[in-house]
LOMI-383619 format. One record per residue (C-alpha): y, z negated, x negated. Coordinates in nm, 3 decimals. Layout:
N
R     north        up      east
R         Y         Z         X
...
This chain:
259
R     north        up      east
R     0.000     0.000     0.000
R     0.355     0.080    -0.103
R     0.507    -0.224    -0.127
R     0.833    -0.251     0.048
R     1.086    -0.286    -0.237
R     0.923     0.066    -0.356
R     0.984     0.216    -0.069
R     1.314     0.154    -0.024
R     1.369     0.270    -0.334
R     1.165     0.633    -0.236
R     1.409     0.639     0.065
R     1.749     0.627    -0.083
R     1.610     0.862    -0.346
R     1.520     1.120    -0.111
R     1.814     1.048     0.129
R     2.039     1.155    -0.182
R     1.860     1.457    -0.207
R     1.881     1.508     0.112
R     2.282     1.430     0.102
R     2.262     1.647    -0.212
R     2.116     1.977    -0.060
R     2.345     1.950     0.277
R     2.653     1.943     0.073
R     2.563     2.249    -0.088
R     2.510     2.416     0.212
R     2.869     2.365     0.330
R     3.080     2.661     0.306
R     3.364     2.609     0.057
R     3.654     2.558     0.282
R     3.879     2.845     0.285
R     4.244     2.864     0.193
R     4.458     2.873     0.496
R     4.611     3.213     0.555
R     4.949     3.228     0.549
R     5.060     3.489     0.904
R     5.389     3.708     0.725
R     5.659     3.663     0.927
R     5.840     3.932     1.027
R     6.167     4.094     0.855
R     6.473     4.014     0.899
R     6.652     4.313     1.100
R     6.999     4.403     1.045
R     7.151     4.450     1.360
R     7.319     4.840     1.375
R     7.709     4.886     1.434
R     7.745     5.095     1.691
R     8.113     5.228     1.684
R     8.287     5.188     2.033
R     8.358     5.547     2.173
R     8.692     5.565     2.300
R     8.693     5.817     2.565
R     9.066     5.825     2.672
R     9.231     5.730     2.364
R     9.575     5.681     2.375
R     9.830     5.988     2.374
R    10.142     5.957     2.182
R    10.478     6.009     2.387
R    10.652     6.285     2.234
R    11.029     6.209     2.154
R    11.260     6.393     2.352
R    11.430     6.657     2.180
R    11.809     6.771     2.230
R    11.814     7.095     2.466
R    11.916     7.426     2.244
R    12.192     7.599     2.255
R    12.185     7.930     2.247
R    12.405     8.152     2.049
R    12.560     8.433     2.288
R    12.425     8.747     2.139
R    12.716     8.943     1.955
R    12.845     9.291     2.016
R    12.697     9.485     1.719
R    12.985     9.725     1.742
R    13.248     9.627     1.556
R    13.669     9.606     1.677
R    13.736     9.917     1.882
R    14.075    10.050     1.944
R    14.203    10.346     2.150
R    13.974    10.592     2.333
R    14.025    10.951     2.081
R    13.784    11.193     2.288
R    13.561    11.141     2.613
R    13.343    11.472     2.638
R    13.364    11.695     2.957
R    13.157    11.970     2.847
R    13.371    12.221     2.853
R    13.216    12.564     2.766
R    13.543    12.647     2.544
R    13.463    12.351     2.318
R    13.157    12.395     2.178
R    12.915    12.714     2.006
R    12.738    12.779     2.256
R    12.482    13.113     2.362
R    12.084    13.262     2.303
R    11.986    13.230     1.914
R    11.644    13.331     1.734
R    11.525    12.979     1.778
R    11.625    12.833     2.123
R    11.965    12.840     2.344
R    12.276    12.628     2.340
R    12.438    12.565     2.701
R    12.690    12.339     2.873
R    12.735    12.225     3.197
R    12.863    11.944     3.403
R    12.581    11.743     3.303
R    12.594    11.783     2.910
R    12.506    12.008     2.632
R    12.143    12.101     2.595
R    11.971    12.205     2.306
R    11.632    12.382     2.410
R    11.406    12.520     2.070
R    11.139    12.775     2.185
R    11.082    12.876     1.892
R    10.754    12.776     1.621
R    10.913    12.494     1.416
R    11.286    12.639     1.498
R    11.610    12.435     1.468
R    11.915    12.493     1.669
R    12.296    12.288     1.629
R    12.620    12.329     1.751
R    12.966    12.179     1.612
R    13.263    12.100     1.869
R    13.541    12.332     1.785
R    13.886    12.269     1.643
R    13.774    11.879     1.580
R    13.853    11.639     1.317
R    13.735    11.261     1.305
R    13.777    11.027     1.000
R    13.692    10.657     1.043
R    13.532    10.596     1.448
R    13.282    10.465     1.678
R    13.078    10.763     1.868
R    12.853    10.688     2.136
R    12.625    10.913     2.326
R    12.358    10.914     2.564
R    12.030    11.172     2.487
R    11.844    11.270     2.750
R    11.495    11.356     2.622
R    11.279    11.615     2.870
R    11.055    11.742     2.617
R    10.988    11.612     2.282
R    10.637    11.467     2.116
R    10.604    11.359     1.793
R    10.777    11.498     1.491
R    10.999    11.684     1.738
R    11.359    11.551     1.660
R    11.710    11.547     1.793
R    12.037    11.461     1.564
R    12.386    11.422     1.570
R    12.641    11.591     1.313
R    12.959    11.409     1.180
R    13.257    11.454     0.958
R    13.126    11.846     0.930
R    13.416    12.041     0.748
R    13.210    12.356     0.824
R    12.857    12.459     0.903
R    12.740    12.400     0.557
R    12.901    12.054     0.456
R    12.842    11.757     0.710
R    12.622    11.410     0.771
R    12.318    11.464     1.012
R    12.147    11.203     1.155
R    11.766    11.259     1.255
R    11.561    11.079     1.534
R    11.210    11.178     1.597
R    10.991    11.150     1.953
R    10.778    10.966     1.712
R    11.047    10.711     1.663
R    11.217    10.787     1.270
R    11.528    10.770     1.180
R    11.671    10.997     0.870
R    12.011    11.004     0.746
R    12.111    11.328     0.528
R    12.404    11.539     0.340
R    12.394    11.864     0.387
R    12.610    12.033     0.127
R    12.537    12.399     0.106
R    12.139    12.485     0.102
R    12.132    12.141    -0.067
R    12.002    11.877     0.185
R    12.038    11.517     0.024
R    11.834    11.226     0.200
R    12.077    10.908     0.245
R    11.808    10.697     0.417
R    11.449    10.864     0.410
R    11.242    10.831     0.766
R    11.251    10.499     0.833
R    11.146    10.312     1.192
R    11.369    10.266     1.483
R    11.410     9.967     1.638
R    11.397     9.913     2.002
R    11.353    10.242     2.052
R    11.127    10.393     2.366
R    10.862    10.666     2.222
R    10.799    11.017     2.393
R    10.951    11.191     2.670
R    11.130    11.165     2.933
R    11.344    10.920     2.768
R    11.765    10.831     2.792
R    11.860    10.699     2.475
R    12.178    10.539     2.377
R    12.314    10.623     2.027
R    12.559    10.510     1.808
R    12.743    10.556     1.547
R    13.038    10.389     1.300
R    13.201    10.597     1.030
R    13.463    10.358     0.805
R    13.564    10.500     0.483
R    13.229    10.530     0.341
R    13.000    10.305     0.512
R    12.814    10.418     0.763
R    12.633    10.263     1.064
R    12.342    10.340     1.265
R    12.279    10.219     1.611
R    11.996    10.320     1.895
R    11.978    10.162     2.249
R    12.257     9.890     2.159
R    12.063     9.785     1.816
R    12.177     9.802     1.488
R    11.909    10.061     1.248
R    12.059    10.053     0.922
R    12.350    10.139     0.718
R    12.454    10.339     0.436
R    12.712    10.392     0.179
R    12.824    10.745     0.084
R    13.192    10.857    -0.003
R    13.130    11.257    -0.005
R    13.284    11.317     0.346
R    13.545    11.147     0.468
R    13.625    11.361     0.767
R    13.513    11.626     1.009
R    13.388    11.770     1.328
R    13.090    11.645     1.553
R    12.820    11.818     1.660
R    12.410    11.771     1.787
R    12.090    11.923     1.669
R    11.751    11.969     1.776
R    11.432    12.088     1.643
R    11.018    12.168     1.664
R    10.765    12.040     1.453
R    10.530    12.291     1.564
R    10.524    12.552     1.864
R    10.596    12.281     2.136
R    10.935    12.372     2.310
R    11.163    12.121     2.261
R    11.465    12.023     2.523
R    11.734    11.773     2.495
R    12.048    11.718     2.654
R    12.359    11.500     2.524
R    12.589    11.349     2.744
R    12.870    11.067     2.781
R    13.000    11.162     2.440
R    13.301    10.914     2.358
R    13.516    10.839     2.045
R    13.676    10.528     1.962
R    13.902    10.428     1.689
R    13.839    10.133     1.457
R    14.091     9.857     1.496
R    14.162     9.756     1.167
């Protein structure tokens, strides 16, 4: 028999194992997992739409005055010649290039012929320093087609001829024999209506040697030239091509210059 003091002893013994084997069973223990926590978000600016912003109030501004528009023309004095068309003042007939008339209602220059050129001077007229107006009434014209007016002419050969084209050119010459001198070369009008039928106002100021352009109350250029300083007045008309060309002049008048 065991005796009881021995088997006490067996007991604990085997209870330790027993202690001993358990224990290392047990699963280690495992570290606690730590649960991220989530980042910090930065809160977007959203900029505040303003959708009837503010409008500025405009300062009031002082009402313009407007400058009254000037007479172009400069100081006239006494009436020299108002035009009545009388047959017994101008050249007048059938040439190789067109006919020359007068009537009641104004001289008319009509060109039949291919690129012809017709002109007529008054007769037994002498101008120095003036303002001429006249009114052209266009019937048919296109193009390079152009009607002129002659001034301070001392004969048919020697005079200042002014050009305007249906196209709308001005050209200011010296005739002086077969020698034709450009003054101003083509150059646009201003405020000038294009084509046919067309009544056109024109102008012109001859003082000493400067010379003035006007068309339909506007002022085209000027010009300095001291060749002629007097002379007769006259009109011209020509075809570009083989177009007949017709043109009629009327409400001639002279004025002096007041000085």
């Amino acid at each position: 028999m065991i005796s009881l003091h021995r088997f006490n002893h067996l007991y604990i013994v085997l209870l330790t194992c027993l202690l001993w084997v358990m224990a290392g069973c047990t699963a280690a223990p495992t570290a606690p997992t730590t649960t991220p926590m989530p980042a910090t978000i930065t809160p977007t600016v959203t900029a505040t739409i303003d959708w009837f912003p503010a409008t500025a109030t405009p300062t009031p501004q002082p009402p313009q005055t407007l400058e009254p528009t000037l007479d172009p023309r400069p100081p006239l004095g006494a009436l020299l010649l108002e035009e009545d068309y009388a047959a017994a003042n101008w050249i007048t007939g059938q040439t190789s290039a067109g006919t020359i008339a007068v009537d009641a209602n104004g001289l008319t220059l009509a060109v039949s012929a291919t690129a012809g050129r017709i002109f007529t001077l008054r007769q037994a007229t002498s101008l120095s320093d003036f303002y001429l107006e006249t009114v052209v009434d266009i019937s048919l014209c296109r193009g390079d087609d152009a009607y002129g007016i002659i001034f301070r002419a001392s004969s048919d050969q020697a005079f200042y001829r002014l050009w305007l084209t249906c196209r709308g050119a001005f050209r200011l010459e010296r005739i002086r024999g077969a020698e034709v001198g450009v003054l101003q070369d083509w150059t646009p009008a201003t405020s000038v209506p294009i084509g046919a039928p067309v009544s056109l106002p024109l102008a012109i100021v001859a003082d000493g040697q400067d010379l003035q352009i006007y068309a339909n109350g506007v002022f085209q250029f000027a010009i300095r030239d001291p060749l002629y300083k007097e002379g007769s007045i006259g009109f011209a008309a020509r075809a570009a091509g083989d177009s007949p060309v017709t043109i009629t002049f009327t409400k001639l008048k002279v004025y002096e210059l007041r000085k």
